[in-house]
Every structure is written in C-alpha cells, then in structure tokens.
C-alpha positions in Angstrom: 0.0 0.0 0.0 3.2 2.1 -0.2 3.2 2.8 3.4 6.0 0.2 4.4 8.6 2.9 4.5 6.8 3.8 8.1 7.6 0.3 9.2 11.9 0.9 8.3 14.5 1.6 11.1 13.2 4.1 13.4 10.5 5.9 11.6 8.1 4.9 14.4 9.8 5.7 17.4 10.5 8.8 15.8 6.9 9.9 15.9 6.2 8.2 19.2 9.6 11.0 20.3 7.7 13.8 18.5 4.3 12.9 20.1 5.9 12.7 23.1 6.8 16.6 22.5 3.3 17.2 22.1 1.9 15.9 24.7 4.7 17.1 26.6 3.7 20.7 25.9 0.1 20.3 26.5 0.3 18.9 29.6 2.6 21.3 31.2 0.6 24.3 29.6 -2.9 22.5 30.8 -1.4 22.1 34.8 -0.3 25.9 34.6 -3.1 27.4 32.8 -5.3 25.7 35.6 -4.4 28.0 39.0 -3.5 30.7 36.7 -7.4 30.5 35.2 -9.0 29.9 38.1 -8.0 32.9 40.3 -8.4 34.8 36.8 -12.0 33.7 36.7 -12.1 34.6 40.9 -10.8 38.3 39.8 -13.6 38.9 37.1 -16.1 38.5 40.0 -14.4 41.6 41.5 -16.3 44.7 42.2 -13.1 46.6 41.8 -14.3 48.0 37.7 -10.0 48.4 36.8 -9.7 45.1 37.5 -12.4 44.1 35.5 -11.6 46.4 32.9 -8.1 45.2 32.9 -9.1 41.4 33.0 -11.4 42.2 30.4 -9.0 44.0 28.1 -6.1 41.2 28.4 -8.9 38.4 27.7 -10.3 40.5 24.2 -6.8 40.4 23.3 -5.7 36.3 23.5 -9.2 35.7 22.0 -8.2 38.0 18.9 -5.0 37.4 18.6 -3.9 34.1 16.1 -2.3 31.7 18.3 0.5 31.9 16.0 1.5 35.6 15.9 0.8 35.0 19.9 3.9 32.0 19.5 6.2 34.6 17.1 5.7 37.5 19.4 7.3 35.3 22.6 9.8 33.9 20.4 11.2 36.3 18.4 9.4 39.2 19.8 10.9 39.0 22.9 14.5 38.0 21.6 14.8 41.5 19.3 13.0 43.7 22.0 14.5 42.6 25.2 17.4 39.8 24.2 15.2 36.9 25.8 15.9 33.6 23.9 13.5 31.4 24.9 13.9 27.9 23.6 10.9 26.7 21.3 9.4 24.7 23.9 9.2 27.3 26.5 8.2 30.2 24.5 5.1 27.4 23.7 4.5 26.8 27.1 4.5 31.3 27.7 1.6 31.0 25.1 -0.6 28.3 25.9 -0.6 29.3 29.8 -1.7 32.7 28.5 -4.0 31.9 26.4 -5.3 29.1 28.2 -5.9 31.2 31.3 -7.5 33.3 30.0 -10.0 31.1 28.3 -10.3 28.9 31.3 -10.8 32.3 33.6 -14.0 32.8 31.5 -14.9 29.6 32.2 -14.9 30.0 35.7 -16.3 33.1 35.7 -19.4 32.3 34.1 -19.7 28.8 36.2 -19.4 30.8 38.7 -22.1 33.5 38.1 -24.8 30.5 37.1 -25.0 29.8 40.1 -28.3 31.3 41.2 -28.3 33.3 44.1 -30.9 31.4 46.5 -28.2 29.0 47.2 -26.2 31.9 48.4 -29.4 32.9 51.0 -29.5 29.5 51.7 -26.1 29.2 52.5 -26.2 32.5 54.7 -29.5 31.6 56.6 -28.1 27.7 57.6 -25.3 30.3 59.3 -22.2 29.4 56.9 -19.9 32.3 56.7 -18.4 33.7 52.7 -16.0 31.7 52.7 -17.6 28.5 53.6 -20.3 29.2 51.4 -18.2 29.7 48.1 -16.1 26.5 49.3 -19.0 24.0 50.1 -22.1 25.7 48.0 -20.7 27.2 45.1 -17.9 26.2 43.9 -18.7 22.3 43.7 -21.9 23.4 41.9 -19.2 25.4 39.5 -17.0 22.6 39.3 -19.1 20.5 37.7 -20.8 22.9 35.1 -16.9 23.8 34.7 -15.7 20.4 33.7 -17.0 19.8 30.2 -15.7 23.0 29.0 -12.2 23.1 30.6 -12.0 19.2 28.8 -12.8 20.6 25.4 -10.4 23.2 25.7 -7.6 20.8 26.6 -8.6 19.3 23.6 -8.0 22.8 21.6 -4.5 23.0 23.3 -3.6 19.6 22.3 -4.6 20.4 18.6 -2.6 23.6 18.5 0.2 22.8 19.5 0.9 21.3 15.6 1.7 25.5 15.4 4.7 24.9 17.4 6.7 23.5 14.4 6.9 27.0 12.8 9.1 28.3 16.0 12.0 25.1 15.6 9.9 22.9 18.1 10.1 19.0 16.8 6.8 17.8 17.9 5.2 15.5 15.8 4.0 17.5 13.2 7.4 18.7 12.5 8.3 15.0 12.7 6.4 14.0 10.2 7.4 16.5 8.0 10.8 15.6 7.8 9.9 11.5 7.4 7.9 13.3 4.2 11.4 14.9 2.8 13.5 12.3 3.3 10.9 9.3 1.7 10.0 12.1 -0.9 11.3 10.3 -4.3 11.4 6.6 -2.7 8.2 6.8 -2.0 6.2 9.8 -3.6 3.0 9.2 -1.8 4.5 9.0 1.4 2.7 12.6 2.0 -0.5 10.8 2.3 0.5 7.8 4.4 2.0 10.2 6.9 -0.5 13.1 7.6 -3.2 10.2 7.7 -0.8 8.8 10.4 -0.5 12.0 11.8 -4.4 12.4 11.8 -4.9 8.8 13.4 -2.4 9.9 16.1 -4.1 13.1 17.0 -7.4 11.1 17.0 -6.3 8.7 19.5 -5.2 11.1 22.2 -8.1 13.6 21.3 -11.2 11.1 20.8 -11.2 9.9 24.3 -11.3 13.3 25.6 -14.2 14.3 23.4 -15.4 11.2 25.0 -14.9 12.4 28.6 -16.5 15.8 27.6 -19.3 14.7 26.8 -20.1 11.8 29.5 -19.0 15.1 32.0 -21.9 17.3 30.4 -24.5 14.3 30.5 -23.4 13.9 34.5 -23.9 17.3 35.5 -27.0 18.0 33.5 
C-alpha cells in the first residue's frame, strides 16, 4: 500500500519521540493554565471596575490574537525587544498558559455566576460564613458545570500545538514533516500515508477526551 517505509528503522519511534513533544507541551501548559485560570475567573467577579476592565481588556486580546502571531511574538518578539531567547518549547509553554488562562478564567467566571443566588441565602441563613459558602455551595456546583468546557479546551491545546513547528519545536507535526522529505522520491505518496498517520495519532489522544467531555456534560445536566 506504499506505506511500508513507516515500518523501516526508526521511523516509528520517531513519531512516538515527537508525540511525546506534544503531549509534553500540552500537559505542562494545561497544569499551569489551571491555578493561573482559576484565580483569573475569581478576579472577574471583583467589584473593583479596573480590575475588571483590565481582565477584560487582556482576555479581548488572546481571544483576537492568532495563536500563532501569539507564538512569534514570545519567540522572536521577545529575543529583538529585550534579548530573551527562549527555547521553542518554552516560549510554547508562555503562550498556551496565556491563552489558556485566560479562556479557562472565562470559564470559571461564568460557572461561577450561574449559580443562582438562593443558594447563596440558603447558605447564609443555615449560618455558613463567605467563605464557607463559596467553598462548600458554590464552587462544587461550579465545578461541575466547569468540567465539560475546561476538557474541550484541553482538547484545543492539544490540537494547536501542531503550530509549534513554525518556532523550531520538533513535535510530531514537524516530525512527520521531515519523514515526508527524506521518503519524498522513494516513496512519492509518502505525503499521504503520513498526515493520515498523523491524523490517526491526534485522533487517538483527542477522541477519548471528546469522549470524557461529553459523558461530564451528560453527569452534571
């Protein structure tokens, strides 16, 4: 079928090292985005209208902003401007915690303000104090109308990490690439066989959390 080429020497294990890149970036941006989000989303609750405005401002601004003029502003941006050379990987990492933050701070923020606010009276009247009342009323309530979103975006950050190839990172993407150049004239529809290996990659890590998503949004509806 003209895909035995991914079968010779150490084609495989080369994507299984580049997937390991892209997971490896996801799941450090994911664990930071999380505290980062949350107290983001805490902060939009704020009376204070500055903080607001300023929350509001930096969130307009990740949402508008390509991911990938977000990725060449850290990178090279930040290497002409103020001589920081951050590596591929961790100008990646800068990014994704930013924007994922951000997005996941939204999230919170509007978990938190569907709560209705009888279960704040009721809280009040069985004599629980604030603080007791946002850690045993609302925020479990939040938690679990949070959970469905915050998996989908995991998801996104997973996806769009395939960006990171354009700033020197060898994820998988990248990987793949080069297999491509190198089986070019050996094997000239060895484009094909390896985005659709790519593709079935990506599927495997991505399908079982649309999976989890959407079992989490049955269970809390």
């Amino acid at each position: 079928m003209g895909a035995e080429f991914l079968f010779q020497g150490a084609t495989i294990s080369r994507l299984l090292v580049g997937l390991g890149v892209t997971l490896r970036i996801s799941l450090v941006s994911v664990v930071l985005s999380v505290p980062v989000g949350v107290v983001m989303g805490v902060l939009f609750l704020q009376r204070n209208p500055i903080l607001r405005a300023l929350l509001r401002v930096y969130l307009d601004f990740i949402r508008v902003m390509p991911q990938l003029v977000l990725l060449f502003l850290v990178f090279f941006g930040s290497a002409s401007a103020f001589g920081w050379n951050f590596s591929g990987e961790t100008a990646s990492v800068i990014v994704f915690v930013a924007w994922g933050a951000a997005e996941l701070g939204d999230l919170v923020r509007a978990a938190l303000e569907s709560i209705p606010r009888s279960q704040y009276d009721s809280a009040y009247a069985l004599g629980l104090t604030s603080r007791q009342t946002f850690l045993r009323v609302v925020l479990p309530q939040a938690l679990r109308r949070l959970l469905p979103p915050s998996v989908n975006l995991i998801t996104r950050i997973v996806k769009t990490t395939s960006l990171c190839m354009l700033i020197g990172v060898v994820e998988v993407v990248r990987v793949g690439q080069q297999i491509i150049d190198y089986n070019r004239f050996d094997y000239p529809q060895s484009a094909l066989v390896t985005y659709a290996a790519l593709a079935l990659l990506y599927f495997v890590i991505c399908w079982p959390l649309s999976l989890l998503s959407r079992w989490l949004e049955k269970r809390s509806s």
